[in-house]
VMD Tcl script that builds the backbone (N, CA, C; Angstrom):
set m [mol new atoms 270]
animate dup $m
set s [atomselect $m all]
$s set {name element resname resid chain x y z} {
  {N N UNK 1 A 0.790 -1.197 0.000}
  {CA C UNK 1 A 0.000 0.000 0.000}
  {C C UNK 1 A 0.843 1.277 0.000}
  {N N UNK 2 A 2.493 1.286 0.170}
  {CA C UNK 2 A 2.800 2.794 0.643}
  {C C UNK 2 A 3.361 2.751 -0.815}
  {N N UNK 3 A 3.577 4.081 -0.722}
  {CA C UNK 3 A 3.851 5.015 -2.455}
  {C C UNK 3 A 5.514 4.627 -2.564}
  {N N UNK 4 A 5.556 4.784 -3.790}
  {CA C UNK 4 A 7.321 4.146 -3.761}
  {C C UNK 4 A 7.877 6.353 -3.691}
  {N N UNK 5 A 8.886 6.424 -3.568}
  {CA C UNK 5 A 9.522 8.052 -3.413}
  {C C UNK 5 A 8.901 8.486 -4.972}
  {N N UNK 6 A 8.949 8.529 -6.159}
  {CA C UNK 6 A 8.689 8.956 -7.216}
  {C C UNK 6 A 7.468 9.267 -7.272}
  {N N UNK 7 A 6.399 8.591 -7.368}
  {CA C UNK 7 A 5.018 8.467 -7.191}
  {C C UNK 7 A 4.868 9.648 -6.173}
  {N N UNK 8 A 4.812 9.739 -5.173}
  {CA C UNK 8 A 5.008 10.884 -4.209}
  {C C UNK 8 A 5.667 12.080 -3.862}
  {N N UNK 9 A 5.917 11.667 -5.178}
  {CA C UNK 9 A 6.657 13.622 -5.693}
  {C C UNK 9 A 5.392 14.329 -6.014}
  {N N UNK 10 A 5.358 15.842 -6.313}
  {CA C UNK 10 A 4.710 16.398 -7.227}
  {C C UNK 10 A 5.179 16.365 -8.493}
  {N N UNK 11 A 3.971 16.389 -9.802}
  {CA C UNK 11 A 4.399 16.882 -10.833}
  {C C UNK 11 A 4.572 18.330 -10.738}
  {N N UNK 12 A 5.362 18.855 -11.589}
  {CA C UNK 12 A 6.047 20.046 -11.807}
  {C C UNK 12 A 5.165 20.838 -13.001}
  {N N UNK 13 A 4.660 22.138 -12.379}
  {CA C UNK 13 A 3.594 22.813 -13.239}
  {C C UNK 13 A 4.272 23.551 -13.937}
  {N N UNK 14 A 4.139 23.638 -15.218}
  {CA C UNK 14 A 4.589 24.293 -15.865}
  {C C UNK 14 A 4.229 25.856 -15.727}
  {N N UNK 15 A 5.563 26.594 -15.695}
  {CA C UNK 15 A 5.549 28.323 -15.693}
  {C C UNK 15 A 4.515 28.571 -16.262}
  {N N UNK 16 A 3.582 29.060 -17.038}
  {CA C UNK 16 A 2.909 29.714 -17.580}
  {C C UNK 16 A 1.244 29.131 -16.892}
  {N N UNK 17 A 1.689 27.967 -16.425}
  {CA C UNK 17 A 0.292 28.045 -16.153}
  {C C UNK 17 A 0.218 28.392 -14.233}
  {N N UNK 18 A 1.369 28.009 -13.522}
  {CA C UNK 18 A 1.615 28.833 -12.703}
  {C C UNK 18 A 1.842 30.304 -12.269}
  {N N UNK 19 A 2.372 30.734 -13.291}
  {CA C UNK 19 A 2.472 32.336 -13.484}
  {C C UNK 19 A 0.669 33.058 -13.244}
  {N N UNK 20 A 0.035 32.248 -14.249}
  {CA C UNK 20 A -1.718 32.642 -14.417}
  {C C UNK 20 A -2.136 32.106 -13.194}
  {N N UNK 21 A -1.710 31.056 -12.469}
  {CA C UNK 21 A -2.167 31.232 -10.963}
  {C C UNK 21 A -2.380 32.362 -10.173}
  {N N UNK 22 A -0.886 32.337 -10.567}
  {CA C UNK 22 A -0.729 33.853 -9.275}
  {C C UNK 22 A -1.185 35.009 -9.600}
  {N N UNK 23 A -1.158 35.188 -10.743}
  {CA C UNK 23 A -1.687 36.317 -11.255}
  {C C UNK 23 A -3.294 36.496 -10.364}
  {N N UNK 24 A -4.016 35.628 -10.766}
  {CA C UNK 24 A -5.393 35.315 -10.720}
  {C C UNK 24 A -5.605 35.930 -8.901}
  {N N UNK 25 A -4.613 34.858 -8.589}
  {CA C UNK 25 A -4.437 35.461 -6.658}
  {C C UNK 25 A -4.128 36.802 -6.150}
  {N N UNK 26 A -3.704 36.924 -6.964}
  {CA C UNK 26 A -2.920 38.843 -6.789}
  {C C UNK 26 A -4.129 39.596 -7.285}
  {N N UNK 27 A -4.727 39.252 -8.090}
  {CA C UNK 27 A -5.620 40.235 -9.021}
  {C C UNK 27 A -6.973 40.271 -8.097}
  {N N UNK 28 A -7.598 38.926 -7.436}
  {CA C UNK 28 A -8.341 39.582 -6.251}
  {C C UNK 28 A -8.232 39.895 -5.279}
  {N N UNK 29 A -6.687 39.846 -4.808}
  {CA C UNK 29 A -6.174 40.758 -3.482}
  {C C UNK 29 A -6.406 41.806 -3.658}
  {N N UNK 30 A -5.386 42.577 -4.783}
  {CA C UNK 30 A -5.425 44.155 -5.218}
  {C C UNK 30 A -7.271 44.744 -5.584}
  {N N UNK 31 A -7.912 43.766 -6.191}
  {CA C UNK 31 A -9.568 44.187 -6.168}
  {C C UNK 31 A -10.111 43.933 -4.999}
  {N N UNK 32 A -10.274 43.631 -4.297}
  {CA C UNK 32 A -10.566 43.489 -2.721}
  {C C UNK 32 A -9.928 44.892 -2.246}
  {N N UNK 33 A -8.721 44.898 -2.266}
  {CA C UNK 33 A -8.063 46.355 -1.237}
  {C C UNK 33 A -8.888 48.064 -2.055}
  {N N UNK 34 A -8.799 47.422 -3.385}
  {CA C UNK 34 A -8.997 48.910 -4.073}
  {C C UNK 34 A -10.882 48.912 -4.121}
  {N N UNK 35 A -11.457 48.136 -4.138}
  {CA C UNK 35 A -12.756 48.322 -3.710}
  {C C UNK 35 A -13.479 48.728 -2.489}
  {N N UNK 36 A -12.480 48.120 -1.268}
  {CA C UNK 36 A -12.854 48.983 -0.252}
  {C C UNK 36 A -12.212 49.918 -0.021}
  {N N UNK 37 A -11.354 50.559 -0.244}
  {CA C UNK 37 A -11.146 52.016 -0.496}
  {C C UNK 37 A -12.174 52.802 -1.260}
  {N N UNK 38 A -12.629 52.920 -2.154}
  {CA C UNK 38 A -13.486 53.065 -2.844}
  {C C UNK 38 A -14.843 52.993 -2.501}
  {N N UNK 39 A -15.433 52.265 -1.373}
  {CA C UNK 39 A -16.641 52.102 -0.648}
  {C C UNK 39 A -16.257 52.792 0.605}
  {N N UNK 40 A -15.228 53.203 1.203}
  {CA C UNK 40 A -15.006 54.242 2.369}
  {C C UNK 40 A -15.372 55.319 1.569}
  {N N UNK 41 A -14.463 55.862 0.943}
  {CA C UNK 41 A -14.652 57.425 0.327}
  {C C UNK 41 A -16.008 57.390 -0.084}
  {N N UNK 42 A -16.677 56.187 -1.082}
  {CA C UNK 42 A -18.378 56.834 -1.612}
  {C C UNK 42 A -18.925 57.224 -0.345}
  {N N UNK 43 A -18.820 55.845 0.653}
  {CA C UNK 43 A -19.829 56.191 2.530}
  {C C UNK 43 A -19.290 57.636 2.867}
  {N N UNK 44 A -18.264 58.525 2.797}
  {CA C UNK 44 A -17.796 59.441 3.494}
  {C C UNK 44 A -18.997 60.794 2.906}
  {N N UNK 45 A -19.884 60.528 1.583}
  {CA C UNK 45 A -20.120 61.799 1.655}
  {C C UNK 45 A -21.389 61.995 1.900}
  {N N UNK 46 A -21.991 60.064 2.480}
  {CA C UNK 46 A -23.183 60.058 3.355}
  {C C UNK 46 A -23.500 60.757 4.752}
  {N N UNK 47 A -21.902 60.835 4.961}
  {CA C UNK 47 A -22.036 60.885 6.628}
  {C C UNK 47 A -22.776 62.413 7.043}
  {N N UNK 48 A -23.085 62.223 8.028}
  {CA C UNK 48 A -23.787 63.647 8.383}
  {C C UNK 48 A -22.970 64.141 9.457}
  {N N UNK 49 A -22.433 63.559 10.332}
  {CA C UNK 49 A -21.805 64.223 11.671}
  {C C UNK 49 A -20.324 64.701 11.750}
  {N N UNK 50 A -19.353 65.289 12.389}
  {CA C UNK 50 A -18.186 64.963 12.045}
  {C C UNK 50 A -17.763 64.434 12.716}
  {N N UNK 51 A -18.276 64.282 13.811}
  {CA C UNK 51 A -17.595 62.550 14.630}
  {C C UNK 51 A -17.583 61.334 13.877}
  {N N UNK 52 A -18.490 61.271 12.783}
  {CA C UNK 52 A -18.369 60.245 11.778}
  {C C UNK 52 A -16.958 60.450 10.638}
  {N N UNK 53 A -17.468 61.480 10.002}
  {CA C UNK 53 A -16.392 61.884 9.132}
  {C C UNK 53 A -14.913 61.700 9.790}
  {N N UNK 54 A -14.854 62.234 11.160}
  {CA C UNK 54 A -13.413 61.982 11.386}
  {C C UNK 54 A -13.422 60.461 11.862}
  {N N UNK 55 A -14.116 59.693 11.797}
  {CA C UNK 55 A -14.196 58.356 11.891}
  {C C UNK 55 A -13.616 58.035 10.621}
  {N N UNK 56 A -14.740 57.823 9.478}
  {CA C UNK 56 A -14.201 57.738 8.156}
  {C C UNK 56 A -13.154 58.106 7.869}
  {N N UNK 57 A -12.389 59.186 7.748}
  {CA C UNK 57 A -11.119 59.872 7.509}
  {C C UNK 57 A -10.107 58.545 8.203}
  {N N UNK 58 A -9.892 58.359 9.529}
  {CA C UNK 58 A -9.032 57.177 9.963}
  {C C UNK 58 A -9.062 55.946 9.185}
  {N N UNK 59 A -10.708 55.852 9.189}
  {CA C UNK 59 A -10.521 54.401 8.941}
  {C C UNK 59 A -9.860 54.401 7.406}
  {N N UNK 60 A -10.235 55.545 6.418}
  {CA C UNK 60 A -9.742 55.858 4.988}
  {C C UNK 60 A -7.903 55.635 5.115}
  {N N UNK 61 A -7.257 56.518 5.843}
  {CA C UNK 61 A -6.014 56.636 6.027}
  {C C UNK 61 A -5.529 54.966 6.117}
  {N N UNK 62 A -6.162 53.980 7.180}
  {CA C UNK 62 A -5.595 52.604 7.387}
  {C C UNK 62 A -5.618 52.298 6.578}
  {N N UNK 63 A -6.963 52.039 5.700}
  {CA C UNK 63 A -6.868 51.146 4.686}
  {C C UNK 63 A -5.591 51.791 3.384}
  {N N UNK 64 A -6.159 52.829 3.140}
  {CA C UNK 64 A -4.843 53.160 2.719}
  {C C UNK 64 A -3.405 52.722 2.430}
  {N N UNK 65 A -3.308 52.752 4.020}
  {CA C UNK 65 A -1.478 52.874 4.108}
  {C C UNK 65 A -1.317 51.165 4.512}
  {N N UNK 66 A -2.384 50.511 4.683}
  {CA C UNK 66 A -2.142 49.267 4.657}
  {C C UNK 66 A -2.170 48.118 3.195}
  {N N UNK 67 A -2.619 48.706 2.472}
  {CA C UNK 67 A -2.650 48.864 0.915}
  {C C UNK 67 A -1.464 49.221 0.347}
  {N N UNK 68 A -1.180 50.023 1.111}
  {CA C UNK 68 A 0.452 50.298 0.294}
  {C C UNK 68 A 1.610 49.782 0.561}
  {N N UNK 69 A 1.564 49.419 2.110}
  {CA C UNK 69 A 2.534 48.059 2.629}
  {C C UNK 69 A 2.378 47.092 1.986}
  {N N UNK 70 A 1.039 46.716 1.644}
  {CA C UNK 70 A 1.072 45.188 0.794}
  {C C UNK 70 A 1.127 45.139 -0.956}
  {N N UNK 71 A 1.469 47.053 -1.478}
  {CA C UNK 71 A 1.895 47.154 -2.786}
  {C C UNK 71 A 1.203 46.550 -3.394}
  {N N UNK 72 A -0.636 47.267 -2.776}
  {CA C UNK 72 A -1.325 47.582 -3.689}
  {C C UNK 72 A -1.535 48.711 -4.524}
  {N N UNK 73 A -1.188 49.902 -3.800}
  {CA C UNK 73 A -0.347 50.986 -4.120}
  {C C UNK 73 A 0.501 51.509 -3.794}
  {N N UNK 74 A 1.386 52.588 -4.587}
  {CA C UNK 74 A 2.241 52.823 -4.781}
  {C C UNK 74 A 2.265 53.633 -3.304}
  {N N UNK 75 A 3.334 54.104 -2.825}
  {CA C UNK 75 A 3.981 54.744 -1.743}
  {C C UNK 75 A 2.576 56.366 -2.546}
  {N N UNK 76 A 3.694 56.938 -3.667}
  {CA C UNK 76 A 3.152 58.420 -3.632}
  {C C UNK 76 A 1.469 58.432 -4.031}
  {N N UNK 77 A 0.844 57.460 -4.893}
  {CA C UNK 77 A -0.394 57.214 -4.796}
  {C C UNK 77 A -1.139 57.207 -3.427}
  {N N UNK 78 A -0.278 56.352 -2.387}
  {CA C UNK 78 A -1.047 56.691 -1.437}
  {C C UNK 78 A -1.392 57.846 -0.981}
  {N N UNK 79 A -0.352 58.390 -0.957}
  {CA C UNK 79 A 0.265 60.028 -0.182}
  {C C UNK 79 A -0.951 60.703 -1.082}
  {N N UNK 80 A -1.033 61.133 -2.296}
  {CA C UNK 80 A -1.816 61.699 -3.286}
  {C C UNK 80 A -3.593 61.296 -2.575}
  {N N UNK 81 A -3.997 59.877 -2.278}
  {CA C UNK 81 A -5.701 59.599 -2.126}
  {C C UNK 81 A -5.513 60.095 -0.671}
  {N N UNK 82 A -5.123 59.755 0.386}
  {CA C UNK 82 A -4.981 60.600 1.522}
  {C C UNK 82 A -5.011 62.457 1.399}
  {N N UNK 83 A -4.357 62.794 0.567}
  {CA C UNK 83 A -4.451 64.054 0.683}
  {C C UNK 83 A -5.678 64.560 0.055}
  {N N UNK 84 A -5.784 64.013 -1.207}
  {CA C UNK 84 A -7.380 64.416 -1.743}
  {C C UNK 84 A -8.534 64.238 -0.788}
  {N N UNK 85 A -8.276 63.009 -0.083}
  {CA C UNK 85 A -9.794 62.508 0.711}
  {C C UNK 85 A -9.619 64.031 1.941}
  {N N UNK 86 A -8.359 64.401 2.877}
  {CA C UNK 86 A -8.109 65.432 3.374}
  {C C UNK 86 A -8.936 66.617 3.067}
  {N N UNK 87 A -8.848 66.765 1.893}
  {CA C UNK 87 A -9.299 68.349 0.935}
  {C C UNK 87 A -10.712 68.253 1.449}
  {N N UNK 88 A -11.340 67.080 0.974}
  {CA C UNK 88 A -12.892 66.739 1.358}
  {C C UNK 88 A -13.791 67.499 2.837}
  {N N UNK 89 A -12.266 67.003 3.639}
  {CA C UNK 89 A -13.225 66.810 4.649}
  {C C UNK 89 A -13.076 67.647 5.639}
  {N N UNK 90 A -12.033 68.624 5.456}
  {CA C UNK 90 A -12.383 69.919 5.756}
  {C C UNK 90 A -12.689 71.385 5.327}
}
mol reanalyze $m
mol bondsrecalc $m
mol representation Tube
mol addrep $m
């Protein structure tokens, strides 16, 4: 019943169709991060209070800069949607 060592290898995937793996994995990380960014800022111009807004504003900034640690965006992109969302909200 036990596997001889060969048999119990992996086969070896070929680059290209591994490459389109990852791709595929990366591509709904980065759509996941950039969609909820994108659903903070639309909610921000629901808000009515500014105890909210400066709620929103934080929570905007995390996602943000945690997005950009994981190079979904760029360092100065970030710097740039932080400062625009800023302009907003005061």
């Amino acid at each position: 019943m036990s596997q001889s060592a060969e048999e119990m290898k992996q086969k070896k995937v070929p680059t290209p169709k591994k490459r389109h793996k990852q791709d595929q994995k990366k591509r709904l990380f980065n759509k996941y991060w950039k969609s909820r960014v994108k659903s903070i800022k639309a909610s921000f111009t629901k808000l009515k209070t500014e105890e909210e807004k400066a709620n929103s504003l934080q929570l905007f900034y995390s996602f943000v800069d945690k997005a950009m640690k994981s190079g979904v965006f760029h360092k100065n992109r970030a710097s740039r949607l932080k400062s625009r969302f800023a302009q907003k909200f005061h």
